[in-house]
C-alpha positions in Angstrom: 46.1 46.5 90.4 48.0 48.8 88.6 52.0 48.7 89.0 55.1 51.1 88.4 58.2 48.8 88.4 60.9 51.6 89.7 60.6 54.8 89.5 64.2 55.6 89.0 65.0 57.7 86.4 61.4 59.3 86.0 61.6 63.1 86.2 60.1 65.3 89.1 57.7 67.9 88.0 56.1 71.1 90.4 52.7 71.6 89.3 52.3 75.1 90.8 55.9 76.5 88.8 55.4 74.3 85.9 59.3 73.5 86.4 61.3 70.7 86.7 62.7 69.7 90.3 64.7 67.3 89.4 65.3 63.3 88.4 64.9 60.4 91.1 68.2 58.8 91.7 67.0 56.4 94.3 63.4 55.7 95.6 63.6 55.4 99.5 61.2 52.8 101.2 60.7 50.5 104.0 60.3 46.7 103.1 59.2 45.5 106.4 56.3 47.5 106.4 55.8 47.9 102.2 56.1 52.0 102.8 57.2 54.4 100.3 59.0 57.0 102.5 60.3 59.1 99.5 62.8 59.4 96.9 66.5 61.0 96.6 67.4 63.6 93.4 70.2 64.0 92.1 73.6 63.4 93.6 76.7 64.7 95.3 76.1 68.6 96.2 72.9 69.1 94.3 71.0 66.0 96.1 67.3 66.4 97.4 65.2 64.7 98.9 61.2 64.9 98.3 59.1 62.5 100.9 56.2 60.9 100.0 53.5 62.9 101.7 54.2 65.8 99.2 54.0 63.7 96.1 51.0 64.5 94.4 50.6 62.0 91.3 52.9 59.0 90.5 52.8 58.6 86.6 54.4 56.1 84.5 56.4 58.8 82.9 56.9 61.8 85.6 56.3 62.2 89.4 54.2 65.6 90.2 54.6 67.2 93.2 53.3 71.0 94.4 56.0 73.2 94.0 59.9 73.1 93.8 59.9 74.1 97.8 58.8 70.3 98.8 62.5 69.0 97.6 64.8 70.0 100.6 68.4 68.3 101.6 68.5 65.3 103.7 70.0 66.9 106.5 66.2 67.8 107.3 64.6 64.8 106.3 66.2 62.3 108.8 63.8 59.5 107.5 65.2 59.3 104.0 68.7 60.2 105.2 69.0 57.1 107.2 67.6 54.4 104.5 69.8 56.1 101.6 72.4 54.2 99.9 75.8 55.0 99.4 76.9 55.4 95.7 77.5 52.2 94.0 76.1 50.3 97.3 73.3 47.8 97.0 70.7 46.7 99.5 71.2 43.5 100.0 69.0 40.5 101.0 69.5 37.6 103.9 67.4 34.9 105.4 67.1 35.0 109.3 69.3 31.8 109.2 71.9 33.9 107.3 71.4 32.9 104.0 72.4 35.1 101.6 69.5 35.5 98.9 70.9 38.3 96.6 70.2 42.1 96.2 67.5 43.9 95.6 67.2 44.5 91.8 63.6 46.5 91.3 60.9 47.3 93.4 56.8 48.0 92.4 55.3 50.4 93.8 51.4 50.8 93.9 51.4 54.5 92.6 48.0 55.2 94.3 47.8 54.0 97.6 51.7 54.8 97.7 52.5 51.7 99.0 55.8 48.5 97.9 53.6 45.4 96.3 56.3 43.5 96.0 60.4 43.4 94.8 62.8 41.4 92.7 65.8 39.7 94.2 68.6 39.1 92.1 71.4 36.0 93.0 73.6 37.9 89.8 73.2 37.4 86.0 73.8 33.4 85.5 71.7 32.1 88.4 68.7 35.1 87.3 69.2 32.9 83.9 68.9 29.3 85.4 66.6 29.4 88.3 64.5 33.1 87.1 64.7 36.1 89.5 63.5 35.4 93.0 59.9 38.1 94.0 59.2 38.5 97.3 55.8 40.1 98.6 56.2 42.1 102.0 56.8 39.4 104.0 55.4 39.7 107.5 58.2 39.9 110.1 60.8 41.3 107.9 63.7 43.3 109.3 64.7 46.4 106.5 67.6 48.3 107.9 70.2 51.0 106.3 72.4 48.0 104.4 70.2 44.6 104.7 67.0 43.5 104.0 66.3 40.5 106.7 63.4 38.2 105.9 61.9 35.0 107.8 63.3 30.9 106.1 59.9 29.4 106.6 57.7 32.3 104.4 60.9 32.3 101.8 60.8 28.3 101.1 57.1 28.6 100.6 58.0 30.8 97.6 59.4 30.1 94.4 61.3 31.8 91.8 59.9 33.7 88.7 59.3 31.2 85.6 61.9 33.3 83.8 65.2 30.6 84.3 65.6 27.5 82.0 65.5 25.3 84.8 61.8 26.3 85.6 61.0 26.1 81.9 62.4 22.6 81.8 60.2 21.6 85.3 57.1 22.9 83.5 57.5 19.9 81.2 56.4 17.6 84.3 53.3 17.8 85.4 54.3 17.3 89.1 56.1 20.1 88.8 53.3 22.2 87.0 51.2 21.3 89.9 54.0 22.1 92.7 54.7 25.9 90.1 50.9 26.0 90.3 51.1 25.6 94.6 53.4 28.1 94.8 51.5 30.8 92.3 48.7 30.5 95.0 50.4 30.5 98.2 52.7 33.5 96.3 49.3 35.4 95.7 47.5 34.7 99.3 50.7 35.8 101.0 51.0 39.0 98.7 47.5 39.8 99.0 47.8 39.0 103.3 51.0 41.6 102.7 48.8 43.9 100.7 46.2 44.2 103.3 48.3 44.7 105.9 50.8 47.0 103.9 47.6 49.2 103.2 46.6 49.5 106.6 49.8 50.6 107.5 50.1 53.1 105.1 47.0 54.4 106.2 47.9 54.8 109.9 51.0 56.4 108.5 48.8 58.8 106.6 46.4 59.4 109.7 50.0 60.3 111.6 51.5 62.6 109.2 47.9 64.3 109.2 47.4 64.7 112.7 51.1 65.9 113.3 50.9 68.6 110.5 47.8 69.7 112.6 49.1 69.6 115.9 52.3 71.8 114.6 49.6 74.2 112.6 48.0 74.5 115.9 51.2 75.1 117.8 52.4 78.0 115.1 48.9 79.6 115.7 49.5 79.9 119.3 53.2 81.1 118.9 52.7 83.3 116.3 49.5 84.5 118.9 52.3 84.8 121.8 54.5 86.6 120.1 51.7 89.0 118.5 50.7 89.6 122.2 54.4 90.3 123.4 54.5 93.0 120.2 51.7 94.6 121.6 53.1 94.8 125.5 56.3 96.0 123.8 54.5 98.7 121.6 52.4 99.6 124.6 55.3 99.8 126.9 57.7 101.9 124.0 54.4 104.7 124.1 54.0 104.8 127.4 57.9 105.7 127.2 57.5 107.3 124.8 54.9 109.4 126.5 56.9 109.7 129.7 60.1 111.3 127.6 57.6 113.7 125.9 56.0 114.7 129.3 59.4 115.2 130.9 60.5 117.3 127.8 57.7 119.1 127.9 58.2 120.0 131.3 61.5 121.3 130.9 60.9 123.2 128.1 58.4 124.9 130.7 60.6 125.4 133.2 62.9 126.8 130.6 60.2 129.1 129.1 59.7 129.9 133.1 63.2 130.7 133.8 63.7 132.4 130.5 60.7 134.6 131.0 61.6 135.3 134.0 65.0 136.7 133.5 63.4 139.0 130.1 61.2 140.2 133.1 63.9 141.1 135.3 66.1 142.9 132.5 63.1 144.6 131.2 62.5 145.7 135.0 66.5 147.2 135.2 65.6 149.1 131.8 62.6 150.3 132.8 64.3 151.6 135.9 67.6 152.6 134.4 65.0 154.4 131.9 62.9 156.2 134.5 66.2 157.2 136.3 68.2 158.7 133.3 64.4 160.6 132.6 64.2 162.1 136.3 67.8 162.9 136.0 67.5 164.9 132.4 63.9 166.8 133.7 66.0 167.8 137.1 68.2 169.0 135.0 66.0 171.2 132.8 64.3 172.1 135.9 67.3 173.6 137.1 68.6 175.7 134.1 65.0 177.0 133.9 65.6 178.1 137.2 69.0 179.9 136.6 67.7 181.8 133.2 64.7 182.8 135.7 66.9 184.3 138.4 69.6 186.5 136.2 67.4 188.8 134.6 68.8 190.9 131.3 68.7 194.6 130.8 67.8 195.9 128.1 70.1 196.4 125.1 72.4 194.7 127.1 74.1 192.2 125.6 73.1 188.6 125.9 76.5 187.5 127.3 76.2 189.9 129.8 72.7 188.3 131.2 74.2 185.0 131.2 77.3 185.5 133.9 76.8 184.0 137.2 79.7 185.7 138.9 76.9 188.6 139.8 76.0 187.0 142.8 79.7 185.7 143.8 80.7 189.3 144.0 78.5 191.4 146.4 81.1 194.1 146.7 81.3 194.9 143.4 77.9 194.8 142.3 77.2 197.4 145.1 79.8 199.9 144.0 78.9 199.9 140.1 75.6 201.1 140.4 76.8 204.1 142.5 78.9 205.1 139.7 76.3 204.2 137.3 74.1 206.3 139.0 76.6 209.6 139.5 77.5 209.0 135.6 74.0 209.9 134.3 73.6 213.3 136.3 77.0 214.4 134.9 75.1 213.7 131.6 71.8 215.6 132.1 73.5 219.0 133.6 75.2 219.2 130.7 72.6 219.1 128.7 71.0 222.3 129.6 74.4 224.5 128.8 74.1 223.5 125.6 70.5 224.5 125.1 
């Protein structure tokens, strides 16, 4: 099976942007259960955090993921946020008895199934050197909390150190002890591979969760983005009908406006018409009358014009009676003397 011892320090690429996201600082996982959960970039203001559903590959060089969107701060991502590790804290290692068994130095991870195969424990540099770094598999009932790893006394005696220290090279030179090295190689690999199984399985229940989540919450946006598409529509159809309403009541007073305005042209129109016909009968009565006059004072001939024009004629009966007895009297005068002089 094929191994990545730590995958700090490897470099985060986004496939879709062809850009880099950033370099793992810590790789976030769950030793009870031998889950990856994710992994921490960067530090200080600049940290991410990129879970392990949206990793795509796991290389010995790089880790891919889709795009540079996946890589989001922990303040959203409460499940990396609680197992992260203060700066310059390490994750230390007890038995249930309370033995203090060291800290945990490096961690290998199963880059396919995504999944913790097993992780070194280190008692500090001198005892590494005598007795060899301890490797634990994912121990069945193991506690993994935010500061402490807690594992069970009887699985951790089983066990024995890596054949790295000079006291396990100098035990190899007994054959008892080959044997008893030889004892603890197989139980070593039967527990592993027990863990294994079971560390699989639980990944895979954790995959079959994550799936069926991200399907319930695409079903859930569906409907709300379907309510609210619905309440659009009542709030467009309500805004025409308003709409329509206003228009109908402007329309209306524009009407009653045109109404009113038409009516009051009407009635203005009416006082000209009248004031029109009126100042017309007025000027004809008037016509009618001087016609009248110029009618009723005859001119005589060769008289002059003037003297056919006065009124006073008529005002003065007297007079006009006596001037045409004189008028009259004046022309006999006239014609018996015209004889004489023939």
């Amino acid at each position: 099976m094929r191994e990545i011892k730590s995958i700090v320090g490897l470099r985060v690429i986004a496939v879709d942007e062809g850009a880099s996201v950033g370099t793992v600082h810590q790789v976030v996982v769950d030793l009870a259960r031998g889950l990856v959960l994710g992994m921490i970039l960067g530090e200080g203001p600049g940290e991410r955090g990129v879970l392990a559903s949206d990793i795509k590959t796991m290389g010995a060089d790089a880790i891919m993921v889709t795009s540079r969107a996946v890589a989001k701060y922990l303040s959203e991502l409460p499940e990396l946020d609680s197992r992260k590790l203060g700066a310059g804290a390490q994750l230390m290692v007890y038995t249930a008895s309370g033995k203090r068994l060291g800290v945990v130095s490096s961690i290998f991870i199963d880059p396919y199934d995504m999944v913790v195969t097993r992780y070194e424990v280190s008692s500090g540099p001198l005892k590494d050197l005598a007795d060899g770094v301890l490797v634990l598999p994912i121990l069945p009932g193991s506690k993994h909390g935010q500061d402490a790893v807690i594992v069970p006394d009887e699985q951790v005696q089983q066990l024995g150190r890596e054949a790295g220290g000079w006291r396990g090279r100098f035990g190899q030179w007994s054959e008892g002890a080959r044997k008893q090295a030889q004892q603890v190689s197989e139980q070593a690999a039967k527990l592993s591979e027990t863990a294994g199984e079971a560390v699989k399985k639980e990944a895979k229940v954790v995959r079959d969760k994550a799936a069926k989540l991200s399907e319930s919450a695409g079903e859930t946006v569906k409907k709300e983005a379907q309510v609210v598409r619905e309440k659009a529509a009542k709030l467009s159809e309500s805004a025409g009908e308003t709409v329509k309403k206003e228009a109908q009541v402007v329309r209306e007073k524009a009407a009653k406006l045109s109404e009113t305005a038409g009516e009051a042209v009407k009635k203005e129109a009416q006082v000209v018409r009248e004031k029109a016909a009126d100042l017309t009968a007025k000027t004809r009565e008037a016509v009618t009358n001087l016609g009248e006059k110029e009618e009723a004072a005859p001119v005589e001939e060769g008289a002059p014009a003037e003297a056919a024009a006065e009124p006073a004629v008529e005002d003065q009966p007297c007079a006009a009676a006596d001037a045409p007895a004189e008028a009259e009297a004046q022309p006999a005068t006239d014609e018996s003397a015209k004889p004489t002089e023939q």
